[in-house]
C-alpha positions as CSV (number, residue, x, y, z in Angstrom):
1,X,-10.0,-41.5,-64.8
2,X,-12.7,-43.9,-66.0
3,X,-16.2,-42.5,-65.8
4,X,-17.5,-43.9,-62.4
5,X,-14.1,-42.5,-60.6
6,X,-14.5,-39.2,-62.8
7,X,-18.0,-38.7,-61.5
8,X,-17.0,-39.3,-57.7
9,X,-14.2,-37.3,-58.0
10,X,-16.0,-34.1,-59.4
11,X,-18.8,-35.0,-57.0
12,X,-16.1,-34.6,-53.9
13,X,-15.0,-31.3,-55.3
14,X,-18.6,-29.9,-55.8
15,X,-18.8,-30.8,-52.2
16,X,-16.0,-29.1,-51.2
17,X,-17.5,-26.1,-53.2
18,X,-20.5,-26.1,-50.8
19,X,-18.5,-26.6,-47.5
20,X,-16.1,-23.6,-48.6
21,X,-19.1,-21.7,-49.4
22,X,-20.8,-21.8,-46.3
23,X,-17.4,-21.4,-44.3
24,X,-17.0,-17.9,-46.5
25,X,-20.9,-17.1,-46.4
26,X,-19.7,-16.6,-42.7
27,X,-17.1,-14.7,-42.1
28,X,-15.3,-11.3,-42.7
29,X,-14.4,-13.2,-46.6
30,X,-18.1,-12.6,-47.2
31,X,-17.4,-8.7,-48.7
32,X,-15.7,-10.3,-52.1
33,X,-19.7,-11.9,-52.2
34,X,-20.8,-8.1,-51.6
35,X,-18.7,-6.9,-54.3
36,X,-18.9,-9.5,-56.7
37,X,-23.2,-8.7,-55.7
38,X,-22.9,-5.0,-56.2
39,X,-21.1,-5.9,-60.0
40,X,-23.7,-8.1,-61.0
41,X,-26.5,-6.0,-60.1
42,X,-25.1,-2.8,-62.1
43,X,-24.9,-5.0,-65.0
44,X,-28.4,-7.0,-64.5
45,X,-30.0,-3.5,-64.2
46,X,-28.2,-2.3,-67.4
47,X,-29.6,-5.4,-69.3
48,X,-33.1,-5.6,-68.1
49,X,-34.1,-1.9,-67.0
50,X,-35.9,0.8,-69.4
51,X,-34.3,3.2,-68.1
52,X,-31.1,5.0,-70.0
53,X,-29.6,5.7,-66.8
54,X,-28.8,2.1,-65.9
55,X,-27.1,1.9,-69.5
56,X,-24.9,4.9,-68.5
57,X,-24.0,3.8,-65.0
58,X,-22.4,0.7,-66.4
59,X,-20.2,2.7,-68.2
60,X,-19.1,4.4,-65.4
61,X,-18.5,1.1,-63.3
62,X,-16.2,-0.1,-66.7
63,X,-14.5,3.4,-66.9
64,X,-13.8,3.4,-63.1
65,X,-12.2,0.3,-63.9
66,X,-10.2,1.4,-66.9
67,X,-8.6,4.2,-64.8
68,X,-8.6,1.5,-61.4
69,X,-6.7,-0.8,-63.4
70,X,-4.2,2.2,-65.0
71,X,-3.7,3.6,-62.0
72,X,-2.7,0.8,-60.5
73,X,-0.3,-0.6,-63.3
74,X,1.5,2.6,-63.0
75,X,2.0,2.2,-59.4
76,X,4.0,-1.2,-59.9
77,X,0.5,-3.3,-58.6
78,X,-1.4,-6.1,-60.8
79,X,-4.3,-4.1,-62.2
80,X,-7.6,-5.1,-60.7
81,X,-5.9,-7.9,-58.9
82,X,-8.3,-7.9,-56.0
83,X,-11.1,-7.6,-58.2
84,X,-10.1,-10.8,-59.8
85,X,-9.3,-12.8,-56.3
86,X,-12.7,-11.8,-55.3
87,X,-14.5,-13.1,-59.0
88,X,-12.5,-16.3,-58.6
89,X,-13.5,-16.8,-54.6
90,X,-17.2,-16.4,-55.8
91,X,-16.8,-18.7,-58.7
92,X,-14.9,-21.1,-56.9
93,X,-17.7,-21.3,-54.3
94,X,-20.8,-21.2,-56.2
95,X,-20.3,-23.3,-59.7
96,X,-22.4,-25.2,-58.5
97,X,-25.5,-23.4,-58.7
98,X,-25.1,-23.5,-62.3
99,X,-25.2,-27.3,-62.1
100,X,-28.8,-27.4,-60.2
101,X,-30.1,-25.0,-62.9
102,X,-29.2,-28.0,-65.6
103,X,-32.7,-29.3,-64.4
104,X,-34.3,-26.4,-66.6
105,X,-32.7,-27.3,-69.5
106,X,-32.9,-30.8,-69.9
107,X,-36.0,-31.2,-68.0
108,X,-38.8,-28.3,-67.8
109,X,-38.1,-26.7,-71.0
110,X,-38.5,-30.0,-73.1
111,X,-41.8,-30.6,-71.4
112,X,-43.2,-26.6,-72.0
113,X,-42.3,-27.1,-75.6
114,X,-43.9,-30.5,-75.6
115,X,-46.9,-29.6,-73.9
116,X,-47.3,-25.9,-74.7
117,X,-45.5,-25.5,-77.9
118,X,-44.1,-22.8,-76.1
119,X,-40.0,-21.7,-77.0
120,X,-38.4,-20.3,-73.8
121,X,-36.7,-17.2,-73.3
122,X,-39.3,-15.3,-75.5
123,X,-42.7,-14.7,-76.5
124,X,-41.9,-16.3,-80.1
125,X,-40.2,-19.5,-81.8
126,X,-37.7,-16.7,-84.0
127,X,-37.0,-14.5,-81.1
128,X,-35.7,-17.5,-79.3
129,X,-33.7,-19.2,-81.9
130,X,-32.2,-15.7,-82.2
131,X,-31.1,-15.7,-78.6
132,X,-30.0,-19.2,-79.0
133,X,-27.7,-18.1,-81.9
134,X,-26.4,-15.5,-80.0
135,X,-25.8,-17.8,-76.9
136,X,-23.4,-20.0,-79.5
137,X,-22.0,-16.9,-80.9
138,X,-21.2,-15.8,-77.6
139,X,-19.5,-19.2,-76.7
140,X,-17.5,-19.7,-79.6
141,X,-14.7,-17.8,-78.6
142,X,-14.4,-19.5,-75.3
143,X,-14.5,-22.7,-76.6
144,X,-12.1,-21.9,-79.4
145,X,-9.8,-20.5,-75.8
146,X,-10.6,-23.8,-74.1
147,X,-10.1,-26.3,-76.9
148,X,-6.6,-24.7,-77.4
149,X,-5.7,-25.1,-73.9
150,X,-6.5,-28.7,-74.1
151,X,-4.3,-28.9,-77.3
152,X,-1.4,-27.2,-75.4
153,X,-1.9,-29.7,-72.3
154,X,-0.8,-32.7,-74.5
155,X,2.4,-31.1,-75.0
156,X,3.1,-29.3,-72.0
157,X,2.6,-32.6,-70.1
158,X,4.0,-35.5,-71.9
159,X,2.8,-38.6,-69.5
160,X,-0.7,-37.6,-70.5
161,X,0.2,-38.5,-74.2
162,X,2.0,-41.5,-72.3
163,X,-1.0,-42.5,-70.4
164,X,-3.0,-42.0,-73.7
165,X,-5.6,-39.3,-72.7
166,X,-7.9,-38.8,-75.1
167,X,-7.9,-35.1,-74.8
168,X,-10.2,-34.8,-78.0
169,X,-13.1,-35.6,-75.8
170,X,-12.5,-33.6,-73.1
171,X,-15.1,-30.6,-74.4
172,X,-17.5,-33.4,-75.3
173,X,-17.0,-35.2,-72.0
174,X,-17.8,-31.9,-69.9
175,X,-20.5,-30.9,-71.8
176,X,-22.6,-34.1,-71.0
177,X,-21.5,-34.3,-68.1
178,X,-23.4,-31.0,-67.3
179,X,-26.4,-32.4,-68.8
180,X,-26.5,-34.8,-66.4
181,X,-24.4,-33.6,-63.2
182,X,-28.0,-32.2,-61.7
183,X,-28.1,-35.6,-59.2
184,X,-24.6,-35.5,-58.1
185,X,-24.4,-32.1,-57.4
186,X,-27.7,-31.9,-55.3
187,X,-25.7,-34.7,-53.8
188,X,-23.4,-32.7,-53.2
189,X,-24.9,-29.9,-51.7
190,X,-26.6,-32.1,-48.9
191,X,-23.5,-34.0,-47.8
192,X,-21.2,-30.6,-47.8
193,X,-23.9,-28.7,-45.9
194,X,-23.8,-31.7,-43.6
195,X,-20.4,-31.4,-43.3
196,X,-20.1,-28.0,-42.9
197,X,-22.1,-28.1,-40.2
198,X,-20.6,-30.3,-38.2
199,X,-17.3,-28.2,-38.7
200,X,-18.6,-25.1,-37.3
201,X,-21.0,-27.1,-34.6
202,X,-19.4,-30.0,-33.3
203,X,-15.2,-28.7,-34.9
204,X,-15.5,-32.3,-36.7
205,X,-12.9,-32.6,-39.0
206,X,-13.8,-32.6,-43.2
207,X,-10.3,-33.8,-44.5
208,X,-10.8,-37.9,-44.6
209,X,-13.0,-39.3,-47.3
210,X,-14.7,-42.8,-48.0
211,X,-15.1,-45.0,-50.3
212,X,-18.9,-45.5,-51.5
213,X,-18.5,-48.9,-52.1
214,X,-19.0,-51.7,-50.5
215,X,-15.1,-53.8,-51.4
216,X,-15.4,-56.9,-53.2
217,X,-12.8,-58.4,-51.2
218,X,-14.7,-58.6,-47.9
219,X,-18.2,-59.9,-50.0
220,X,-15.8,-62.3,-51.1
221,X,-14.3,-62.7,-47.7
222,X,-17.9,-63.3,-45.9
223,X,-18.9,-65.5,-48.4
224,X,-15.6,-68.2,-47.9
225,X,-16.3,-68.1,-44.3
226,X,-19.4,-69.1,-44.6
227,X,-18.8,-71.7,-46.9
228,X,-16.2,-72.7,-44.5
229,X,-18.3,-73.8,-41.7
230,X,-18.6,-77.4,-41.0
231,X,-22.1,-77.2,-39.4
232,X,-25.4,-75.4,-41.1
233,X,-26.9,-75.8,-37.6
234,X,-24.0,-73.6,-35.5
235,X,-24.5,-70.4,-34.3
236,X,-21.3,-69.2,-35.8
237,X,-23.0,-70.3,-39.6
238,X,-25.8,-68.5,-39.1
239,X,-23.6,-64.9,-37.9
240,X,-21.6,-66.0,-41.1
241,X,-24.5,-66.1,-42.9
242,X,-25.8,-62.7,-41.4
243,X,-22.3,-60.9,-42.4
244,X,-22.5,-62.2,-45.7
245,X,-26.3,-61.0,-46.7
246,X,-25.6,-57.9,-44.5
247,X,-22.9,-56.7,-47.0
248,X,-25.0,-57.2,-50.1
249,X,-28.1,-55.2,-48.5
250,X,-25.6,-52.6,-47.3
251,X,-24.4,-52.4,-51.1
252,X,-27.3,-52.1,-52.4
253,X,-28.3,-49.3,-49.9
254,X,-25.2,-47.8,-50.5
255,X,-26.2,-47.6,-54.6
256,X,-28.5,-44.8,-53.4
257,X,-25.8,-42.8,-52.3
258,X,-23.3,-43.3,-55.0
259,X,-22.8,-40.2,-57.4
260,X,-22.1,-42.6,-60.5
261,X,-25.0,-44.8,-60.1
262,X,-27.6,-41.6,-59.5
263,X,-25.7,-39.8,-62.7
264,X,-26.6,-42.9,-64.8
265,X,-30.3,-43.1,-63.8
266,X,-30.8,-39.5,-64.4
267,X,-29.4,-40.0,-67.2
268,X,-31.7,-42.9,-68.2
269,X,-34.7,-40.6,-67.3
270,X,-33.4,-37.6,-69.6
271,X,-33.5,-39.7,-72.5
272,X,-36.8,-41.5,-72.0
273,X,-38.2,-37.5,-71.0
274,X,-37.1,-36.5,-74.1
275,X,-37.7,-39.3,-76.1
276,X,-41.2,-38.6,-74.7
277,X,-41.5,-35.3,-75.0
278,X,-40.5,-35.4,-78.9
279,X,-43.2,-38.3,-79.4
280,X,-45.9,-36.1,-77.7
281,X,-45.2,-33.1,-79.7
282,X,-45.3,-34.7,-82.9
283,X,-48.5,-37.1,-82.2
284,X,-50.4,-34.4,-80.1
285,X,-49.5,-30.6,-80.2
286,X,-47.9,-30.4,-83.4
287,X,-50.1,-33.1,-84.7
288,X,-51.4,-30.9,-87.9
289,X,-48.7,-29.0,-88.5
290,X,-46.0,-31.2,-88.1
291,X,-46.3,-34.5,-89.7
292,X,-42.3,-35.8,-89.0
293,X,-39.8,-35.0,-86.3
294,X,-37.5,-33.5,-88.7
């Protein structure tokens, strides 16, 4: 897909991410959100807490799931299968909110270190470069995973190499795309809570989509009909006339509305913010210590 149909499209599943997940919020599907919870706490507790309990009780829940997952191997079952339906249900319903937090990234934490010459994440500039490098460390073997996949893709489908995808820049592709996919996913979020409710209020029906565009044919089709008109003084030129100019300010209403358009502006913004930020750093709070952006 080229990049304006790429956008809308993962802009229509994000929304279908939000409708699903107020449809499950809802109903008896919620308990895989109560376990998936319960696992997620055990684990945040064991991170954060002081306490050596909370260590220890995470390696209870991972040894209850050693013998869950033996247990049920032995017994002819997939081991921790529903486990892993209930992960993917959560995942599937709330990637999302890891899109909205891109705003942190790209936006507040550029302006703290600007402004406060402040790192995030610690009280220090080396204890957050540390986390940082354990972050990448963390993510290497996942991207090693996924750019292997990507590899295997080519050949396991040969009309992509047909089609000429340029599966190189698939990793590259995806990661600025989560730079930037705050707009279309809060986007997202308002028009699939919109349409969520009107599925469990009014039973309206989610499965047709539009176009955000206004079609070039029918600008094109207003304007020969107007042109057509023998008489600038009829009433017929003038509702010609209003078809035509009604189009263009419905198209540029429409703009507003349009995932592509709102990913390129914000993306226009990030780089003048951190253009910005970089400049104020260097001429203001970093002024006597740090001479040159390098």
């Amino acid at each position: 897909k080229d990049t304006e149909d790429y956008i809308e499209a993962v802009y229509r599943w994000s929304t279908g991410a939000v409708e699903l997940f107020w449809s499950t919020l809802f109903s008896h599907q919620f308990k895989h959100f109560i376990l998936i919870g319960c696992v997620v706490t055990i684990f945040g507790i064991a991170c954060f807490s002081h306490y050596v309990f909370s260590y220890y009780l995470w390696l209870a829940y991972l040894v209850c799931c050693g013998l869950m997952a033996y247990y049920e191997k032995a017994t002819g079952q997939r081991p921790l299968r529903r486990l892993n339906v209930s992960a993917t249900i959560v995942m599937n319903t709330m990637y999302w909110f890891s899109n909205l937090s891109s705003l942190v990234w790209v936006v507040l934490v550029p302006v703290r270190i600007a402004v406060f010459s402040a790192a995030p994440v610690s009280q220090n500039p080396e204890e957050s470069l540390g986390w940082a490098f354990v972050s990448l460390i963390l993510r290497f073997p996942i991207g090693i995973v996924t750019d292997r996949i990507i590899n295997m893709s080519s050949f396991l489908s040969p009309k992509t190499k047909k089609d000429q995808w340029n599966f190189s820049m698939v990793l590259w592709r995806s990661s600025q795309l989560f730079v930037c996919s705050w707009a279309y996913t809060l986007l997202s979020v308002t028009t699939g809570t919109q349409t969520a409710w009107n599925a469990f209020r009014f039973d309206g029906d989610n499965t047709m989509w539009s176009s955000y565009r206004v079609s070039n044919d029918e600008v094109t089709k207003a304007r020969k009909n107007m042109a057509q008109m023998k008489s600038c003084f009829s009433f017929d030129y003038l509702q010609a006339v209003y078809i035509y100019y009604r189009l263009h300010v419905l198209s540029f209403m429409l703009a507003f509305t349009m995932p592509d358009i709102l990913t390129k502006w914000l993306a226009a913004f990030i780089f003048c913010l951190q253009m910005g930020c970089i400049f104020v750093s260097v001429a203001f709070t970093n002024a006597h210590n740090a001479s040159y952006i390098l």
